[in-house]
C-alpha positions in Angstrom: -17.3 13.3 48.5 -16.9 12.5 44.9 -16.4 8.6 45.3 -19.4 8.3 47.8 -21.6 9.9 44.8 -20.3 7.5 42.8 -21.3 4.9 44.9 -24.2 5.6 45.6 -25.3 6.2 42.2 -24.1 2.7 41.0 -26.1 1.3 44.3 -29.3 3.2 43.0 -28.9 1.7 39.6 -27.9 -2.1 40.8 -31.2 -1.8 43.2 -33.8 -0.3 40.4 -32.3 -3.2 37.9 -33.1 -5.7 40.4 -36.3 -4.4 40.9 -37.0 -4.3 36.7 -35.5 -8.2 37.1 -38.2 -9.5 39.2 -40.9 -8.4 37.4 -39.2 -9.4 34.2 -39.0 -13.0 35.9 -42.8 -12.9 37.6 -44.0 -11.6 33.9 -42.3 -14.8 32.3 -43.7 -17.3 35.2 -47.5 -15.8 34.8 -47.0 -15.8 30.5 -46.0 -19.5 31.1 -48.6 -20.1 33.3 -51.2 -18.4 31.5 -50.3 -20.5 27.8 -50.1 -23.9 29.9 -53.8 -23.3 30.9 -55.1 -22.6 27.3 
């Protein structure tokens, strides 16, 4: 029971950081995309 908390902590914190990773990476693409237009 203990290991499968485990788990499924470290699951919940892999998924929410590559959640916070792809709008890290679409924040980037629309900052470059925003000082290319000026």
């Amino acid at each position: 029971m203990q290991n499968i908390g485990k788990f499924y902590r470290i699951a919940l914190l892999f998924n929410a950081n590559k959640v916070y990773d792809r709008q890290v990476v679409e924040g980037v693409g629309q900052y470059l995309q925003a000082s290319q237009c000026t």
